[in-house]
C-alpha positions in Angstrom: -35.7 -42.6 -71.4 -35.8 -43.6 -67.7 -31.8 -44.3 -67.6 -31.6 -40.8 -69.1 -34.0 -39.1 -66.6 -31.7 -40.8 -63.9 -28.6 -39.7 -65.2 -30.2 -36.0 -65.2 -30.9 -36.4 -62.0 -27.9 -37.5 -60.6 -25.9 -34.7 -62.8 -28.5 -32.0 -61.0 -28.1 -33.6 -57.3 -23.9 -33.6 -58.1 -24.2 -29.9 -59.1 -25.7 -29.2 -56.0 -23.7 -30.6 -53.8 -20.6 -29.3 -55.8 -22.5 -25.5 -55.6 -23.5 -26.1 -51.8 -19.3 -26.9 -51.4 -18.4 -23.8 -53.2 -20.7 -21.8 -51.0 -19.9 -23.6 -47.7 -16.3 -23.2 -48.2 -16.2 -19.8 -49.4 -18.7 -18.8 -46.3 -16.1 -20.8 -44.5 -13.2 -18.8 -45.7 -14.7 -15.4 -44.8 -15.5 -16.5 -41.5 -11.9 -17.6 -40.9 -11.3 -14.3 -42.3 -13.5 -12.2 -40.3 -12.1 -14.3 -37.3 -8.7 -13.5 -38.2 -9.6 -9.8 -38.5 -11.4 -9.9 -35.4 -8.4 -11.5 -33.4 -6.2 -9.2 -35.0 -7.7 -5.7 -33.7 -8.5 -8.1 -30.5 -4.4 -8.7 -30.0 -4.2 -5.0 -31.3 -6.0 -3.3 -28.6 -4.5 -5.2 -25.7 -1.0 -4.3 -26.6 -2.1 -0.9 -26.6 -4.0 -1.5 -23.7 -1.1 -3.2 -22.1 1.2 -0.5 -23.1 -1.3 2.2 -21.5 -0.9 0.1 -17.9 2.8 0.2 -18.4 3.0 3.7 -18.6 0.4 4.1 -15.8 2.6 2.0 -13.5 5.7 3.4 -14.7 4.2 6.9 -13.2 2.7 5.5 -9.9 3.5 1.6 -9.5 1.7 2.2 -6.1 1.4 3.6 -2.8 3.2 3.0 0.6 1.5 3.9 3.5 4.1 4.0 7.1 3.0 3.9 10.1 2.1 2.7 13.4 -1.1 1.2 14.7 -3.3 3.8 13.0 -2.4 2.8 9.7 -2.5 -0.7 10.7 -6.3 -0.1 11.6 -6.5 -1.3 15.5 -10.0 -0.6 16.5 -11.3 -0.2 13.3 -13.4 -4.0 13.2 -10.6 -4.4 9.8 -11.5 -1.1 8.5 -8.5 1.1 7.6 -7.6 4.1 6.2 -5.1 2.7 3.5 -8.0 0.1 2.0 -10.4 3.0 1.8 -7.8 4.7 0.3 -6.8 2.0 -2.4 -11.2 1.9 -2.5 -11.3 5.2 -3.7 -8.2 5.5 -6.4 -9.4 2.0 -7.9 -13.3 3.1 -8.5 -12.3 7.0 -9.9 -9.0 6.5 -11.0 -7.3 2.9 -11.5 -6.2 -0.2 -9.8 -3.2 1.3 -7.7 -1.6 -0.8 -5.2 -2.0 0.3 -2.0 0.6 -1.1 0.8 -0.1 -0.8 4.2 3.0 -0.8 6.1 1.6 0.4 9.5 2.8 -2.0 13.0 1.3 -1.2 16.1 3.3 0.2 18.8 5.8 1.6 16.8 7.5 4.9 17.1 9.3 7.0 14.7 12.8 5.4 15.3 11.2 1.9 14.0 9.5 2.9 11.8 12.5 4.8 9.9 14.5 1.0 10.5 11.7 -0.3 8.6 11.2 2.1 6.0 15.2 2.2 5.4 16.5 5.3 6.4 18.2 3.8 9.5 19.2 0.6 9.9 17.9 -2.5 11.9 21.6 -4.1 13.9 21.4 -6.9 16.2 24.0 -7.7 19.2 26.2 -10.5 18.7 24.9 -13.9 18.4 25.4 -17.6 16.7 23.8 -18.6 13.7 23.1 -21.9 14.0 24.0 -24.4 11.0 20.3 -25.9 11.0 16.9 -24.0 10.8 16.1 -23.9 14.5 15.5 -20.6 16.0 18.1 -18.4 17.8 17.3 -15.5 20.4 18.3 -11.8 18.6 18.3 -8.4 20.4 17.4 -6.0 17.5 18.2 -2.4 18.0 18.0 0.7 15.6 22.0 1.8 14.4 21.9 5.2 16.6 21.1 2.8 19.4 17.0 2.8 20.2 15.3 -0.4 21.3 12.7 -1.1 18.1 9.9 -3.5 18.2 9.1 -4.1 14.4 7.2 -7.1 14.8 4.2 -6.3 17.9 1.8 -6.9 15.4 2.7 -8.8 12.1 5.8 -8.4 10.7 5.6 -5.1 8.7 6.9 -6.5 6.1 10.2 -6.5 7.1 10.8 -10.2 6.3 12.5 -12.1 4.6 16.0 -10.7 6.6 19.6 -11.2 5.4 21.8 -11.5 9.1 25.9 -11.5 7.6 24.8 -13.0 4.6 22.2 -15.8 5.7 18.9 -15.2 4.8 15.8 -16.1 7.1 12.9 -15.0 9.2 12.4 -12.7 12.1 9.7 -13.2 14.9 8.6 -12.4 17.9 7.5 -14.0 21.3 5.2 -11.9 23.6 2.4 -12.4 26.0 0.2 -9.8 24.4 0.6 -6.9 21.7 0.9 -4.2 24.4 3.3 -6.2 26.5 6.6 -4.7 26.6 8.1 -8.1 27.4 9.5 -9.5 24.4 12.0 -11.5 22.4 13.4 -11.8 18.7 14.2 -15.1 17.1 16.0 -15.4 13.7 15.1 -18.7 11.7 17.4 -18.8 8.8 15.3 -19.9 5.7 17.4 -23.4 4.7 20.9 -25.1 6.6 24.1 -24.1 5.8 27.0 -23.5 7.7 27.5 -21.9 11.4 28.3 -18.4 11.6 28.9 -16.0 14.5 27.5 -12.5 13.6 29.4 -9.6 15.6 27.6 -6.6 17.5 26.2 -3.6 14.8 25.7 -6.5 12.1 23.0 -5.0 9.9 19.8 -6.7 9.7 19.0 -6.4 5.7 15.3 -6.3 4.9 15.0 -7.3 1.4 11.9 -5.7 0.3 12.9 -2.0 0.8 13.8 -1.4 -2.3 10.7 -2.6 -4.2 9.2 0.6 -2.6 11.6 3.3 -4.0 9.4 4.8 -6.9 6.2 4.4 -4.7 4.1 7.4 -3.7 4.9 7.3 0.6 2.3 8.6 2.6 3.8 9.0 6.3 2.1 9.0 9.4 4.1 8.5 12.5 5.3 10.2 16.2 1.6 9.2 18.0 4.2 6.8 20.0 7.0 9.1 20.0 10.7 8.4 19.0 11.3 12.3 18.1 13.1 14.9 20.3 11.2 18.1 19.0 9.4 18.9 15.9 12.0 19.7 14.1 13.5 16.5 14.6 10.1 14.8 13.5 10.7 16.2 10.2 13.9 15.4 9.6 13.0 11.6 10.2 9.7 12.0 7.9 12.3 13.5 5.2 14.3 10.5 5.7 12.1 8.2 4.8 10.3 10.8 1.9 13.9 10.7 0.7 14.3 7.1 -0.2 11.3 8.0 -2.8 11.9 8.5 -6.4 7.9 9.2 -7.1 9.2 12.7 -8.1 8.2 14.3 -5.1 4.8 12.8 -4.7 4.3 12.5 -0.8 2.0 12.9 1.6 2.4 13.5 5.1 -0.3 13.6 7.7 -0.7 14.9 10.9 -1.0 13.8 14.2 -4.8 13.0 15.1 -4.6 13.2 19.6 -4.1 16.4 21.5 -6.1 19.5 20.8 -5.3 23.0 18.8 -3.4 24.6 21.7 -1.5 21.5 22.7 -0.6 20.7 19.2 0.5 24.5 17.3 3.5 24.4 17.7 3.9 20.8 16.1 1.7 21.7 13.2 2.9 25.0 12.5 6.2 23.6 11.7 4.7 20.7 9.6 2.7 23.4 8.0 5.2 25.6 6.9 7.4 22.7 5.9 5.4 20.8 3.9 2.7 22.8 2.7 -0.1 21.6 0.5 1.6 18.2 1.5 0.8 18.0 4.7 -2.6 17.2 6.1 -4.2 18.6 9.6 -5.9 15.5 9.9 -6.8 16.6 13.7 -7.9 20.0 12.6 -9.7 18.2 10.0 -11.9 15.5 11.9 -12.3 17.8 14.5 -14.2 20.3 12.3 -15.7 17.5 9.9 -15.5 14.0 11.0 -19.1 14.3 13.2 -21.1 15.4 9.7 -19.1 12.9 7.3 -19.8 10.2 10.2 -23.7 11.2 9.7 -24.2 11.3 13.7 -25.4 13.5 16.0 -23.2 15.1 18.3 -22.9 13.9 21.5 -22.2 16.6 24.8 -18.5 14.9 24.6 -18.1 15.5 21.3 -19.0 18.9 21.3 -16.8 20.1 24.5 -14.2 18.6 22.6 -15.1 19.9 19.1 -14.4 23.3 20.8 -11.4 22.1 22.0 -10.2 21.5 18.5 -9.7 18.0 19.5 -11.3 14.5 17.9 -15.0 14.2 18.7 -15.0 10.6 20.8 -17.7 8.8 18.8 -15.2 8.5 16.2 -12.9 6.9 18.5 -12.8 3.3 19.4 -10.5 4.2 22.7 -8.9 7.5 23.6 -6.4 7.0 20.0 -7.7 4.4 17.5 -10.9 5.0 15.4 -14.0 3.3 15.0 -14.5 2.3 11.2 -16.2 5.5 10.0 -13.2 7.1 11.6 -10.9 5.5 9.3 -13.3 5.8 6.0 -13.2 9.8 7.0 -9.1 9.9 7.0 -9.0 7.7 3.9 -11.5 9.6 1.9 -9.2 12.9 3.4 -6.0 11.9 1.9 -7.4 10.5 -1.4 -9.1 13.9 -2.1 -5.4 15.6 -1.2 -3.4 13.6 -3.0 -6.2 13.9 -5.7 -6.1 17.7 -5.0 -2.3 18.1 -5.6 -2.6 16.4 -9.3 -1.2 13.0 -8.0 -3.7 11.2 -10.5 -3.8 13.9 -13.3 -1.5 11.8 -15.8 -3.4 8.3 -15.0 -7.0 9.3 -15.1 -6.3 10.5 -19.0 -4.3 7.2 -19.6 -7.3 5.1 -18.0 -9.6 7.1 -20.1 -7.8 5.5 -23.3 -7.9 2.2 -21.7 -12.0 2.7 -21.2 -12.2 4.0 -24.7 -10.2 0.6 -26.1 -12.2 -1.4 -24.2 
């Protein structure tokens, strides 16, 4: 009877065990299942996630921003307009990239070299077969002196000089110094060449900008013969654009309303919509936005039509809330004009995936 009860037994403990594996491996199957499942609509919503960012980047795969020290940001304590700008777009919009390819200093003529529409040509000179660096004297192809490198290099290098690529710098005492010198450094050794006079400097990273949005903001250092020559050089480089006519072009922020009408009644009726009075702006609005209280200065100079000097961090450059103003001015025009119409519905899908 005992051998019996302990056969029972061990026939009731096996049947447990053999129930507890059915159980453990079917529970184990529909997890796997359900983890299958789960990775499945996982993998399904970032392809269509990935797909929505492709299409967003195929309509605006970012924004170039030209210019010359007040798009680079001098005065500013590293606050610029194009950051607050790229701020703005990423927190109510989407992660646009933002370039900001302002050098101080510049005027129009450079900054046309840079952007493309005119080329960079040195004198002649010897490359040398080894990676040393070599004196260059850069000028613009119509035959203006350029300085594309006072501050950083805007982004003009790497360079291709007759077929050698390399780097191109600058020696100078200080950024407003108008002693200065080029070097080329060719990127690895190779063989000696002798480049001739009008050899074209090649800046390599032009084209990735061709189907970016430009914003242009140039002539503060001059390089222009009249207005209507300033906006044949800002449709140069508006021109290099495939963005289907997406553009912004903003106006000059010194002088005052009678000093500057005839200037922005031709940028006016030229660009339209698309052209932004920033001095007309700040003048009337920069104080409030700031949040100060307006000083005697800034008052005489508010009737003036001019910048109110506590934005300014010298008789040109802004202070930081200077900056935040014009950045918040052209993302609410650009915003304005539908720039971000077809993006904000596609990053409305992403949210809803997501």
């Amino acid at each position: 009877m005992k051998k019996i009860f302990v056969i029972f037994v061990a026939i009731l403990c096996l049947s447990v065990i053999l129930i507890g594996k059915h159980h453990y491996d079917s529970n184990l199957a529909n997890t796997n299942h359900r983890a299958l499942a789960y990775q499945a609509e996982v993998d399904k919503k970032t392809g269509e996630i990935n797909s929505i960012k492709k299409s967003i980047y195929n309509d605006i795969p970012g924004i170039v921003v030209w210019g010359d020290s007040l798009t680079q940001g001098a005065g500013g304590n590293g606050t610029t307009y194009p950051d607050v700008l790229h701020q703005l777009i990423t927190k109510n919009i989407f992660d646009i990239p933002v370039i900001n390819m302002g050098v101080g200093g510049e005027n129009t003529q450079t900054i046309m070299a840079r952007a493309g529409s005119q080329n960079f040509v040195t004198d002649s000179f010897t490359i040398p077969d080894d990676t040393s660096k070599v004196k260059i004297n850069i000028k613009s192809s119509n035959g203006n002196q350029v300085a594309p490198l006072r501050q950083g290099d805007g982004g003009i290098n790497p360079v291709t000089i007759d077929g050698v690529k390399g780097t191109i710098s600058i020696e100078q005492d200080s950024v407003s110094s108008k002693n200065f010198a080029y070097n080329f450094q060719r990127l690895g050794t190779g063989i000696s060449k002798e480049a001739r006079d009008g050899t074209v400097v090649k800046i390599d990273s032009q084209s990735k900008f061709e189907n970016y949005v430009p914003v242009v903001f140039m002539g503060q250092n001059g390089g222009y013969a009249s207005p209507d020559d300033l906006i044949k050089q800002i449709h140069s480089i508006l021109n290099l654009s495939k963005s289907n006519k997406k553009y912004l072009v903003l106006g000059l922020t010194s002088g005052n309303a009678v000093n500057r009408s005839e200037l922005e009644k031709a940028m006016e009726n030229e660009f339209g919509k698309k052209y932004l009075n920033l001095r007309e702006f700040i003048s009337k609005n920069g104080i409030k936005l700031a949040g100060l209280k307006p000083s005697s200065a800034d008052k005489q100079a508010m009737s003036e039509g001019a910048v109110p000097p506590s934005l300014l961090s010298d008789q040109v450059h802004f202070k930081s809330y200077g900056y935040e103003i014009i950045g918040k001015a052209v993302y609410e025009r650009m915003n304005k004009l539908g720039y971000f119409n077809g993006i904000l519905k596609s990053a409305e899908k992403i949210n809803a995936l997501q």
